[in-house]
C-alpha positions as CSV (number, residue, x, y, z in Angstrom):
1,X,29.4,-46.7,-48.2
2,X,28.4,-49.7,-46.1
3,X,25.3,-51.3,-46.1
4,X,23.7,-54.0,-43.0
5,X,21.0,-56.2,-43.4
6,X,18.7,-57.2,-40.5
7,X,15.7,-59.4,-39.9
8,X,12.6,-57.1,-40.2
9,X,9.7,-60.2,-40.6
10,X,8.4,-63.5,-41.7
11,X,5.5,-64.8,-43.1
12,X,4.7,-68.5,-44.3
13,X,2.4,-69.5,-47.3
14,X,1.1,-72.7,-47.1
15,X,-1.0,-73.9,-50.1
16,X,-4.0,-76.7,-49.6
17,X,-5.7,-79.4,-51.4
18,X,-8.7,-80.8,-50.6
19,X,-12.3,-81.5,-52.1
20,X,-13.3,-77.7,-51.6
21,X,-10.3,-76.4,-53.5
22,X,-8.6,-79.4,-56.3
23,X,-6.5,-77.1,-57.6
24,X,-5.2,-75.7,-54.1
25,X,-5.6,-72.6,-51.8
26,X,-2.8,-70.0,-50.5
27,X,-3.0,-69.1,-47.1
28,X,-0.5,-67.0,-45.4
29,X,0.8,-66.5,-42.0
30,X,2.4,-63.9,-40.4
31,X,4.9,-63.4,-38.0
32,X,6.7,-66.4,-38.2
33,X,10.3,-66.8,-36.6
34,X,12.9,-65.7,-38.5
35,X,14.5,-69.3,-38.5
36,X,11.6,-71.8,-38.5
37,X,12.5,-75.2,-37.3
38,X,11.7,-78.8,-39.2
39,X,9.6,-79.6,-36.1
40,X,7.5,-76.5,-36.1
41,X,6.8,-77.0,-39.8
42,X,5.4,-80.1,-39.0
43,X,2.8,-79.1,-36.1
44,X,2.1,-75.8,-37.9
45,X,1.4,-78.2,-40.9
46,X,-0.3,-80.8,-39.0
47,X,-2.8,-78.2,-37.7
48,X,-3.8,-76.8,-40.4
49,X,-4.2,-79.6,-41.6
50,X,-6.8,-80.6,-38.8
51,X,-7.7,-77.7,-38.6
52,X,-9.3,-77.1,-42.5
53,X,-9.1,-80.9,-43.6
54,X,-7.5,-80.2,-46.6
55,X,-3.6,-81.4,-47.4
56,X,-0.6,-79.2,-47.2
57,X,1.2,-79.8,-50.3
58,X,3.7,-76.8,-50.5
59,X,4.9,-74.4,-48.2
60,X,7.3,-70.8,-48.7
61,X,8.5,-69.0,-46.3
62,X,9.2,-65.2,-47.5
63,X,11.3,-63.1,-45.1
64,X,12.1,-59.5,-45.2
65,X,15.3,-57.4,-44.2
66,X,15.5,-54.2,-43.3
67,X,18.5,-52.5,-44.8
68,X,20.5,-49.4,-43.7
69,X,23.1,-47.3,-45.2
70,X,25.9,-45.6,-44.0
């Protein structure tokens, strides 16, 4: 039996800290690119950033294959 893996989706949790939420917030974002650049990171970051004025402080990025057996 063989088995192949391939790139279903992406999504990106970014947690925040700011005066609203000390302890930090999870926000997640779908359909991200399957291989997400160090310069996208940083505008997607910096945008949030401005956007919700609260500081990115950690980031995961949690991808899903599809897999198929034959």
């Amino acid at each position: 039996m063989s088995m192949s893996q391939k790139f279903k989706a992406a999504k990106i949790q970014l947690t925040l800290v700011g005066e609203k939420h000390p302890k930090g917030v999870k926000h997640i974002l779908n359909n991200v690119t399957e291989n997400i650049s160090e310069e996208q990171f940083a505008l997607l970051s910096s945008a949030m950033e401005t956007l919700t004025t609260e500081k990115v402080t950690a980031a995961e990025v949690i991808s899903t294959q599809s897999i198929s057996l034959a």
